[in-house]
ZAVEX-587943 format. One record per residue (C-alpha): x, y, z; residue in one letter; residue number from 1. Coordinates in steps of 0.001 Angstrom, whole numbers, always signed. Layout:
+---------+---------+---------+---+-----+
:       X :       Y :       Z : r :   k :
+---------+---------+---------+---+-----+
:       X :       Y :       Z : a : NUM :
...
+---------+---------+---------+---+-----+
This chain:
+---------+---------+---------+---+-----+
:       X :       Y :       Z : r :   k :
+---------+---------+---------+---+-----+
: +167033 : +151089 :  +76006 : x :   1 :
: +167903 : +151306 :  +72027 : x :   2 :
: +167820 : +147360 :  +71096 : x :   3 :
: +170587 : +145714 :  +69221 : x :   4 :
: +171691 : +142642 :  +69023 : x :   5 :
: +174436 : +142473 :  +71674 : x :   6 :
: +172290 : +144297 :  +74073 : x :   7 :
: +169192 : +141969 :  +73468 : x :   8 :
: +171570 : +138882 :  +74115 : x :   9 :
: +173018 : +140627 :  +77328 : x :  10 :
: +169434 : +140959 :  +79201 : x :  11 :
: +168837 : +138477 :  +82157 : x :  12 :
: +165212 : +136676 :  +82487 : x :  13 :
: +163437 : +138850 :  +85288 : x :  14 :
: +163068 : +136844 :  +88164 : x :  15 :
: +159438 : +136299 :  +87702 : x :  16 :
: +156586 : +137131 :  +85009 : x :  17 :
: +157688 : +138850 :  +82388 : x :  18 :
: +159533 : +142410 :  +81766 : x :  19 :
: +159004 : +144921 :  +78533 : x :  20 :
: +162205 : +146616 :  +76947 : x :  21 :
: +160942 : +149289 :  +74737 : x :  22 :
: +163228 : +150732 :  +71258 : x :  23 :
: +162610 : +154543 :  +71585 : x :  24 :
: +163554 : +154285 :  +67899 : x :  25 :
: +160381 : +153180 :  +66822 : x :  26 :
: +157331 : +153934 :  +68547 : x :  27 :
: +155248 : +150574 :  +70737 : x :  28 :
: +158206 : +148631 :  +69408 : x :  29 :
: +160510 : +146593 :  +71888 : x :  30 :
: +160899 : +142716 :  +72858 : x :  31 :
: +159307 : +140853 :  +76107 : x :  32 :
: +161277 : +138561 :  +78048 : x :  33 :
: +159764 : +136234 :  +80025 : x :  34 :
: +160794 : +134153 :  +83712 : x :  35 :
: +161970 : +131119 :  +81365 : x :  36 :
: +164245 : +132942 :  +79129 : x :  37 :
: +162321 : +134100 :  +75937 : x :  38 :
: +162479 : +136588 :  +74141 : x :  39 :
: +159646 : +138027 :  +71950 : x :  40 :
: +159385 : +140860 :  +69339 : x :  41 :
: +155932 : +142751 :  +70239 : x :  42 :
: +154411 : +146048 :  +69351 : x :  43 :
: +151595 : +148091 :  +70868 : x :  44 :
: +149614 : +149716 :  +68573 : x :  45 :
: +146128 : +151881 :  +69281 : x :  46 :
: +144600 : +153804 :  +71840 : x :  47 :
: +143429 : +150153 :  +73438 : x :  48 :
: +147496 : +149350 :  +73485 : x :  49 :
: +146930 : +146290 :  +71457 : x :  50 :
: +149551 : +144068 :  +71704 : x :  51 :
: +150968 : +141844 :  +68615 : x :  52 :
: +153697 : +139453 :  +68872 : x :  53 :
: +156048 : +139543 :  +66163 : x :  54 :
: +158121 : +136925 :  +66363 : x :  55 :
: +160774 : +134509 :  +68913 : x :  56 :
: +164153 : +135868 :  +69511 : x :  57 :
: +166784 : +134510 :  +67517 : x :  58 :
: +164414 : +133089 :  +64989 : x :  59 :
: +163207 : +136513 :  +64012 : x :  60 :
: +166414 : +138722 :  +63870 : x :  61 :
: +166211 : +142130 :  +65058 : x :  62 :
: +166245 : +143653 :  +62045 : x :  63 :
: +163548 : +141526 :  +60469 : x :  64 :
: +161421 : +142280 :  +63958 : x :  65 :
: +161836 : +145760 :  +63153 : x :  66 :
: +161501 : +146067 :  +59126 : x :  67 :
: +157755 : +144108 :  +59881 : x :  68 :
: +157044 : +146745 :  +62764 : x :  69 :
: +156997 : +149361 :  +60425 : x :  70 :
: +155386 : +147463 :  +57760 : x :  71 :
: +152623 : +147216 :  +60424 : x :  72 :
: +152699 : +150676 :  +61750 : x :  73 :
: +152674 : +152029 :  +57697 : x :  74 :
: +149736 : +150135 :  +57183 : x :  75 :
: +148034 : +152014 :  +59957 : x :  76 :
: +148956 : +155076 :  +59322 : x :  77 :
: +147487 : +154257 :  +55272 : x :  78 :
: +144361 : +152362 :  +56477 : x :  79 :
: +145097 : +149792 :  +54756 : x :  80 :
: +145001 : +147352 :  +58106 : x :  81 :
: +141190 : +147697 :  +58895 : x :  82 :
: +138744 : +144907 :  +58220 : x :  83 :
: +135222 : +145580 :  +59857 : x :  84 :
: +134849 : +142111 :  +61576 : x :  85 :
: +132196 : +140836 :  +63145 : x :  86 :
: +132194 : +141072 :  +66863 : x :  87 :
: +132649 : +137560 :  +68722 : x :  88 :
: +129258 : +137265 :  +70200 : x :  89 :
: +127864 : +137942 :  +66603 : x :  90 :
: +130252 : +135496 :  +64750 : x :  91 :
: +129806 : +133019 :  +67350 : x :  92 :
: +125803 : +133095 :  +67491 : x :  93 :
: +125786 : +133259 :  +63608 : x :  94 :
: +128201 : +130311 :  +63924 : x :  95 :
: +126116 : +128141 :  +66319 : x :  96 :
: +122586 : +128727 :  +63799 : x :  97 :
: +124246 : +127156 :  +60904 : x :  98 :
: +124696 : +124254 :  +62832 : x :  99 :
: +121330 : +123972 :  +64915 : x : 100 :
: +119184 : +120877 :  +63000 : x : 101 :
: +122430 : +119806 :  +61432 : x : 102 :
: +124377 : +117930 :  +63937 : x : 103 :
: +123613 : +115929 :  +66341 : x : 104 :
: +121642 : +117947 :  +69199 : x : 105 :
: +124022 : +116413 :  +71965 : x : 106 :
: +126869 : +117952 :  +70251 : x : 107 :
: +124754 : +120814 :  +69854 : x : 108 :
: +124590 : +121513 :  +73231 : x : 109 :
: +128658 : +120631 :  +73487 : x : 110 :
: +129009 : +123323 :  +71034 : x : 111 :
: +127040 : +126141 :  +73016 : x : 112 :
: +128784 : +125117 :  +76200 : x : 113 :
: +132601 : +125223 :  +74775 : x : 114 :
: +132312 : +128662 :  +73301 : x : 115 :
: +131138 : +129684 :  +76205 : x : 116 :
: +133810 : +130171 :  +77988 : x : 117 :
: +134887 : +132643 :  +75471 : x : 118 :
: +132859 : +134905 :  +76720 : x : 119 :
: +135169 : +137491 :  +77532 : x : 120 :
: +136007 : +137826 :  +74201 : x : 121 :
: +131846 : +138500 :  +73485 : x : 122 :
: +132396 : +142493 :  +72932 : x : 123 :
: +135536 : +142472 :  +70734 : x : 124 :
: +135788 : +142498 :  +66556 : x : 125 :
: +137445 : +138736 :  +65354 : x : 126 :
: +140070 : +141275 :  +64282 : x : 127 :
: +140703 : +142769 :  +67245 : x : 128 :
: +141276 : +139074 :  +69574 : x : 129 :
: +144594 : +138182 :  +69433 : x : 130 :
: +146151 : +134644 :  +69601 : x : 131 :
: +147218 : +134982 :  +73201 : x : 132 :
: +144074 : +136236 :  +74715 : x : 133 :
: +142431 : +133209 :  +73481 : x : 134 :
: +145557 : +130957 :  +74638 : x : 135 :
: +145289 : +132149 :  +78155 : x : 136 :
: +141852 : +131623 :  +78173 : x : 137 :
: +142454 : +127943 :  +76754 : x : 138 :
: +145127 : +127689 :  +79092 : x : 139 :
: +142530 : +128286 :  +82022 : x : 140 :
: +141327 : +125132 :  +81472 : x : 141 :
: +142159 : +123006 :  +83939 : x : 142 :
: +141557 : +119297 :  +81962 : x : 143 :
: +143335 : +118298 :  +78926 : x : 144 :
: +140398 : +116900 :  +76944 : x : 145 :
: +137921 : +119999 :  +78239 : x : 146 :
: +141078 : +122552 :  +76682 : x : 147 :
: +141064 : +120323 :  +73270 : x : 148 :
: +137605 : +120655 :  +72941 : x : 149 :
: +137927 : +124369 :  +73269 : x : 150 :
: +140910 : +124857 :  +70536 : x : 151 :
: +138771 : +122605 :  +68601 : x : 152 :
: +135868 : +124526 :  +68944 : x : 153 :
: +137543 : +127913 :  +68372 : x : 154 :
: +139261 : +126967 :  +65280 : x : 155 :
: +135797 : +125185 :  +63825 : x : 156 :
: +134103 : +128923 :  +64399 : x : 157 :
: +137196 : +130924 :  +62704 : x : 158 :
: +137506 : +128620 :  +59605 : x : 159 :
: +133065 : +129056 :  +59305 : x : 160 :
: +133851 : +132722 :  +59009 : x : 161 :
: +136998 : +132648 :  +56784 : x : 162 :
: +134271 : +130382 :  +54487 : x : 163 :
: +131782 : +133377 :  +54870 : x : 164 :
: +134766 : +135790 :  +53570 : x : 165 :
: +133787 : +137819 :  +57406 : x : 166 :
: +137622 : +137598 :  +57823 : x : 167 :
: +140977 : +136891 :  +55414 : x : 168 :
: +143011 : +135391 :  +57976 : x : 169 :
: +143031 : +134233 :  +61756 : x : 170 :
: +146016 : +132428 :  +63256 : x : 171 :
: +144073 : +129642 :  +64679 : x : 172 :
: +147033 : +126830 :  +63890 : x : 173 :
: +148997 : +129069 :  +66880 : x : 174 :
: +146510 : +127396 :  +69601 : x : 175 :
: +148058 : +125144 :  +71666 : x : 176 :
: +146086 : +122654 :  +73902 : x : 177 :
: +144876 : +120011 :  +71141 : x : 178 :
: +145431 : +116694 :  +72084 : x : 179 :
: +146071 : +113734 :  +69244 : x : 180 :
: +143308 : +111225 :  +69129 : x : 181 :
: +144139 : +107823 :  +70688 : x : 182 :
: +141891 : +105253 :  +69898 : x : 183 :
: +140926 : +102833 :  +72490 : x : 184 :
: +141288 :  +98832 :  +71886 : x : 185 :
: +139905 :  +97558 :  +74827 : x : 186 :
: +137710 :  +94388 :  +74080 : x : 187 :
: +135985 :  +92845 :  +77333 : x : 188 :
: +136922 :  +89243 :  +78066 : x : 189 :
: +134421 :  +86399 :  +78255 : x : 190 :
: +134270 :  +86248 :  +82351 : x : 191 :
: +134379 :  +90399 :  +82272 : x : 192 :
: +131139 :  +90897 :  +79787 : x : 193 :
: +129401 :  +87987 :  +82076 : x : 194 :
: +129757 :  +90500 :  +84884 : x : 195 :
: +128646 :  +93511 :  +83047 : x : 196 :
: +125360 :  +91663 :  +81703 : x : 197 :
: +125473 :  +90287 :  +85040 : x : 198 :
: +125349 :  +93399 :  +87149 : x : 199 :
: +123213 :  +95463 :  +84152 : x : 200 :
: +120246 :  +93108 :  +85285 : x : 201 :
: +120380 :  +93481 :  +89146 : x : 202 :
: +120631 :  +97576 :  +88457 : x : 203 :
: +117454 :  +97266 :  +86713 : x : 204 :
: +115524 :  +94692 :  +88764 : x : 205 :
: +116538 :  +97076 :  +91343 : x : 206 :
: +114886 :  +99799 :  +89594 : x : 207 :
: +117539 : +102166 :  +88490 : x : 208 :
: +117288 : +102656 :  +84467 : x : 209 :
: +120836 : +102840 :  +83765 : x : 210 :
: +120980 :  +99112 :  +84470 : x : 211 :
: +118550 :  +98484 :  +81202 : x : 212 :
: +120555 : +100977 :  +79316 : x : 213 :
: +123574 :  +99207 :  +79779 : x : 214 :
: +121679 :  +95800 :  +78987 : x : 215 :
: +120321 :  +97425 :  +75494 : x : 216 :
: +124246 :  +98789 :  +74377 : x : 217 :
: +125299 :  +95353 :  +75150 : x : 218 :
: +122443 :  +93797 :  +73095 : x : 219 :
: +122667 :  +95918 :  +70021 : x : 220 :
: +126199 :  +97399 :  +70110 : x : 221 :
: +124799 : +101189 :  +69444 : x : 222 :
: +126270 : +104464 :  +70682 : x : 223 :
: +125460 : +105538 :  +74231 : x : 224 :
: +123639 : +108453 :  +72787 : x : 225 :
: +121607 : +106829 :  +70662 : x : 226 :
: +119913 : +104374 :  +73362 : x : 227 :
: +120349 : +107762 :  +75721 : x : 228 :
: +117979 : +109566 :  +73107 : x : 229 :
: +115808 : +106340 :  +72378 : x : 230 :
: +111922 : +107800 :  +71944 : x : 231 :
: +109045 : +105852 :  +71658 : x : 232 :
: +108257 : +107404 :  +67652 : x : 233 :
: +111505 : +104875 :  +67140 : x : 234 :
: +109834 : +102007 :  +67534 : x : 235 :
: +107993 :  +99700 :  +65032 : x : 236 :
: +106887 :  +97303 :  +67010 : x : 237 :
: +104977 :  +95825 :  +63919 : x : 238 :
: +108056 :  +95679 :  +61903 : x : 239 :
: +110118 :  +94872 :  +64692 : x : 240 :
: +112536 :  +97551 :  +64182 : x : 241 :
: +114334 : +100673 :  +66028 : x : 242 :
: +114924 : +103502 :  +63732 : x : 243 :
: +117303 : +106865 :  +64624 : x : 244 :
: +116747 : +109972 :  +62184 : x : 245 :
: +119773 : +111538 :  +61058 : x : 246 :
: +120272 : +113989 :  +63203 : x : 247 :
: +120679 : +111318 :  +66328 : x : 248 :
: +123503 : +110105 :  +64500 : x : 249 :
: +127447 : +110508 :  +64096 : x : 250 :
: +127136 : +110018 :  +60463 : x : 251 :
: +124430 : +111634 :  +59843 : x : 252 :
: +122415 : +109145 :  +58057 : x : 253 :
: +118923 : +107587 :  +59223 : x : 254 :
: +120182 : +103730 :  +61066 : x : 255 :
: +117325 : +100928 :  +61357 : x : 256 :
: +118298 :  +97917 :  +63430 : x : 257 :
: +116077 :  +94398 :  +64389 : x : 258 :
: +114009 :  +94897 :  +67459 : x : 259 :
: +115124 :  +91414 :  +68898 : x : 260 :
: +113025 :  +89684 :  +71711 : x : 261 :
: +115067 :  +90504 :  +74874 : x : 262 :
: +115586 :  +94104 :  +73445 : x : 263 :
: +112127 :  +94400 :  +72738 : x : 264 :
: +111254 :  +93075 :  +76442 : x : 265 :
: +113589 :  +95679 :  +78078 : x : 266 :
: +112023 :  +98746 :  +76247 : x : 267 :
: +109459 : +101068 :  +78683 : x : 268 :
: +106103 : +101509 :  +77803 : x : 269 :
: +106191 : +104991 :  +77986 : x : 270 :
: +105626 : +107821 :  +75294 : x : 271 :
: +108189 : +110675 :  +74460 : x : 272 :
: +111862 : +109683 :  +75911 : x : 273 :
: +111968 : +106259 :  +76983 : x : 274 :
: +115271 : +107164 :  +79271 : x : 275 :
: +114798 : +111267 :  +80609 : x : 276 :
: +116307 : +112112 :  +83076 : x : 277 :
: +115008 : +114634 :  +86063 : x : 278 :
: +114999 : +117748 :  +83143 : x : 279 :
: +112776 : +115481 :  +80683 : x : 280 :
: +115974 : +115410 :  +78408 : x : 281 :
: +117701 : +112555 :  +76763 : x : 282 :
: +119818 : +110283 :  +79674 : x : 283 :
: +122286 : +112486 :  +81131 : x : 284 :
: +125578 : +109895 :  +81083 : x : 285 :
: +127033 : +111707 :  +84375 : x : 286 :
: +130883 : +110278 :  +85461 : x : 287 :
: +129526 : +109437 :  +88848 : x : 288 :
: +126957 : +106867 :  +87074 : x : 289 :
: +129642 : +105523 :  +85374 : x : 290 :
: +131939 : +105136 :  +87845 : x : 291 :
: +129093 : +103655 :  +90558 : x : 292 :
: +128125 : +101200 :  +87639 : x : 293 :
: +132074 : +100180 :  +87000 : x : 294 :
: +132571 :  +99548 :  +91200 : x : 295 :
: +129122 :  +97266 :  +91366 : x : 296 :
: +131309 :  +95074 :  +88102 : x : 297 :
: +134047 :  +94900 :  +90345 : x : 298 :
: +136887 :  +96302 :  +87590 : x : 299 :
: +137304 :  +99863 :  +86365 : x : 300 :
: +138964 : +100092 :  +83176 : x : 301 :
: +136680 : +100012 :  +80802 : x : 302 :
: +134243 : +102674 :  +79133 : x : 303 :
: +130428 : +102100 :  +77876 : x : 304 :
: +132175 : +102224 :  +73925 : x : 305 :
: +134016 :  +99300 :  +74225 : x : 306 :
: +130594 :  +97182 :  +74877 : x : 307 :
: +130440 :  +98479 :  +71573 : x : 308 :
: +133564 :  +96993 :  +69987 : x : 309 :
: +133468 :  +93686 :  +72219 : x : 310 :
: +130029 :  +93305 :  +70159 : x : 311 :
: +132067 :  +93221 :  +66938 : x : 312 :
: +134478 :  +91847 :  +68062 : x : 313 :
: +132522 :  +88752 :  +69054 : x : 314 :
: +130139 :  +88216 :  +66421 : x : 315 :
: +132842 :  +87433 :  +64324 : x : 316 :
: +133995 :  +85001 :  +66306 : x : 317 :
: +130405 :  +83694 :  +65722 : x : 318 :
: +131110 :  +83191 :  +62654 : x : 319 :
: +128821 :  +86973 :  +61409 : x : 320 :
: +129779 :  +88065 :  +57799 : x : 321 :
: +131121 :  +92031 :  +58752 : x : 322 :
: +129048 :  +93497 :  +56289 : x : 323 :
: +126299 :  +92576 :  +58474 : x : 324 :
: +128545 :  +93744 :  +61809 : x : 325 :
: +129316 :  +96786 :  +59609 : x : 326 :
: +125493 :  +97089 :  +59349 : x : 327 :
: +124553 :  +96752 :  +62916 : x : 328 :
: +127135 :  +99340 :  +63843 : x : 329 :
: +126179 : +102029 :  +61203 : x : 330 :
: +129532 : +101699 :  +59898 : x : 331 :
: +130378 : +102225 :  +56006 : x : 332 :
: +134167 : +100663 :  +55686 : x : 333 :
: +132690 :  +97699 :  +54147 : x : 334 :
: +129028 :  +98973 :  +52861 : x : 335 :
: +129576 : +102688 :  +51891 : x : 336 :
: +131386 : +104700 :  +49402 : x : 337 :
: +130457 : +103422 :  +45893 : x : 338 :
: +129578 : +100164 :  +47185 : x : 339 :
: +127209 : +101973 :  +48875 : x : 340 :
: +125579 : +103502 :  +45593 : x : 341 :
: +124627 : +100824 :  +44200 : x : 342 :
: +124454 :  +98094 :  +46881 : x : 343 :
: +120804 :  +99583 :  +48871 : x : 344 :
: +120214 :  +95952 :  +50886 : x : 345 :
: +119121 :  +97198 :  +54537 : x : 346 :
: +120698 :  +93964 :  +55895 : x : 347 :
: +117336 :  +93459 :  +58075 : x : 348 :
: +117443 :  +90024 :  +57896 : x : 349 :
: +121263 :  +88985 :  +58347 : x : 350 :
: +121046 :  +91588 :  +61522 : x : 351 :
: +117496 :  +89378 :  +62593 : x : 352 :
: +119552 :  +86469 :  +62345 : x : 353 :
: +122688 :  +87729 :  +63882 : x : 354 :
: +120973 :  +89298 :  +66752 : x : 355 :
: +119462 :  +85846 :  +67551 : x : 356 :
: +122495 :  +83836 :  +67807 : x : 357 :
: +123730 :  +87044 :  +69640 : x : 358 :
: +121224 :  +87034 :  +72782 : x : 359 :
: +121933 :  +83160 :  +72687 : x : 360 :
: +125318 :  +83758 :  +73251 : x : 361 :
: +124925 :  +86355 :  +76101 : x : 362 :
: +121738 :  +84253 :  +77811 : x : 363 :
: +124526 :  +81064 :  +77764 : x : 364 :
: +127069 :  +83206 :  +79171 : x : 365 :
: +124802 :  +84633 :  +81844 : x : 366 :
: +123376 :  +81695 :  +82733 : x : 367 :
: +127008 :  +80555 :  +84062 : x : 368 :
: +127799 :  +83629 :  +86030 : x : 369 :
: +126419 :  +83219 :  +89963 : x : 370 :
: +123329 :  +85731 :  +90523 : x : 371 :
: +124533 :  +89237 :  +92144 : x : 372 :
: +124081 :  +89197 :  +95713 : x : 373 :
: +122031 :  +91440 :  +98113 : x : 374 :
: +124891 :  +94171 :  +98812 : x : 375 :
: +125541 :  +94104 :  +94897 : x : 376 :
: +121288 :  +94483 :  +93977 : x : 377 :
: +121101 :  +97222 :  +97037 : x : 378 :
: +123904 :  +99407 :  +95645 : x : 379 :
: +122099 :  +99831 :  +92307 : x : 380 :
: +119296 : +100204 :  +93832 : x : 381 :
: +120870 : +102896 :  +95538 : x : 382 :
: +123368 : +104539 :  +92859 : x : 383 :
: +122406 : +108044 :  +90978 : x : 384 :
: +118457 : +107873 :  +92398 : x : 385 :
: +118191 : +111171 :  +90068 : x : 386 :
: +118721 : +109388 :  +86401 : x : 387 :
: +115561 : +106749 :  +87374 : x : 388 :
: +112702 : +107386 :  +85947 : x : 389 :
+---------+---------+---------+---+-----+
């Protein structure tokens, strides 16, 4: 049918998928009108019938769908279009080196695992992938924060290759599926961190390590990971300190904290990985752990992080000056940027002190809570058998 504006606004949505109405007038050039309504400016071009969307009917007139159609199809014809690009399995590999020894190797692995399931795409020039191949393959996805992750991804590999000048331009701000950060506030009550601590010990005198990993993030407020990843070349046990390298952590800077008494007491003597799991690798933090752990506490919503922030949260109430919190935490709000030029005090001692009054605190609060009966002690005994060592 010749397209014009009267007969574009008289066509019906098919009754499902989608339906192609082609302008002899101009060769691969018509509009696509979908189940829901839309209607979308596209032209094939090639011998692979690429298809490129133009632009949403009535935002993009007809005539404006049509003057950039033959801008495109000129371009062609003059070979003015063609940029050799890299093909994806090239760009993504070259993409995934210059961030091995970088980053942190648990987001490493993340990495290598997202782009994966772009492997459909592994045969095909950057050039050649359009928008809404990679959509439906985001759209795949079946959870929200696994899709994210994927945009995110995506978009982190086009913008390394518009830095390497392997392409001009890639419409990665057309991706849909990116979900906006919400930052969690939950702090764990008195009575509710009694029972964590509480249930931490009887998963550990049963056995099961996740039990002592739990105690340590409670104990020094680090990232999961970091205890995860704990190796015995950490440990000063001269010194009396736990140091991470750089690479172990989300900023990227080398973190030494106190090796207090009841941290240094729950520490294997072991060398290599303190917590592997049945692959030798760094603690696998599965959601079935998790969620075993959370039943044994008897209350659900709360995640391993916000041990993290009830830590901080609570040694202020101590009465801890938050540069040494800040400290503790590897945080730089209050001890980086230029203060952090010129101010080089490791804090060693305010943490040796604050970590004190800290496992005084918890061995008070403990000490208050009734010991964890048999069924509670047999179930950690008996949750995720695989992650003990």
């Amino acid at each position: 049918m010749s397209l014009t504006d009267r007969s574009i606004a008289a066509i019906s949505p098919p009754p499902s998928g989608q339906k192609l109405y082609l302008d002899p007038s101009l060769p691969g050039f018509g509009i696509r009108v979908s189940q829901g309504g839309s209607k979308t400016f596209v032209l094939t071009i090639g011998q692979d019938r690429r298809r490129l969307t133009i632009g949403r009917y009535p935002i993009v007139t007809l005539s404006q769908a049509r003057e950039k159609a033959r801008t495109i199809l000129a371009r062609r014809q003059l070979g003015l279009d063609h940029q050799l690009t890299p093909y994806f399995s090239e760009a993504r590999d070259q993409f995934l080196s210059s961030r091995e020894g970088r980053i942190r190797p648990s987001t490493f692995r993340r990495d290598v695992s997202v782009l994966r399931r772009f492997s459909a795409l592994s045969k095909r020039r950057i050039a050649d992938i359009m928008p809404d191949v990679v959509q439906d393959i985001i759209d795949r996805i079946p959870a929200p924060t696994a899709r994210s992750e994927a945009v995110q991804r995506f978009s982190s590999l086009i913008r390394h290759l518009q830095r390497r000048g392997d392409i001009n331009h890639w419409p990665a701000e057309r991706l849909e599926g990116r979900m906006v950060p919400r930052y969690r506030e939950r702090v764990l009550s008195t009575t509710e961190l009694a029972q964590v601590l509480s249930t931490a010990c009887a998963w550990r005198e049963a056995g099961n390590q996740y039990g002592t990993i739990v105690e340590l993030l409670i104990l020094t407020g680090q990232r999961r990971q970091q205890i995860g990843s704990l190796e015995s070349h950490h440990l000063n046990f001269e010194e009396g300190t736990i140091t991470w390298p750089p690479e172990l952590m989300k900023t990227g800077k080398r973190h030494t904290i106190p090796m207090a008494d009841a941290v240094r007491a729950l520490l294997p003597s072991r060398t290599g990985l303190l917590f592997p799991n049945k692959f030798g690798q760094p603690f696998t933090f599965a959601s079935n752990c998790d969620r075993a752990f959370r039943n044994d506490c008897g209350f659900g919503d709360w995640v391993l992080h916000d041990l993290r922030r009830t830590l901080a949260t609570r040694w202020q109430e101590l009465g801890i000056e938050i540069a040494t919190t800040e400290k503790m935490l590897s945080h730089s709000a209050i001890t980086g940027g230029l203060v952090g030029v010129y101010q080089r005090s490791t804090y060693l001692a305010q943490m040796r002190v604050a970590c004190t009054k800290w496992e005084e605190y918890l061995q008070a609060l403990l000490s208050t809570t009734e010991s964890p009966d048999a069924e509670q002690r047999t179930r950690g005994n008996a949750g995720i058998h695989h992650q003990t060592a």
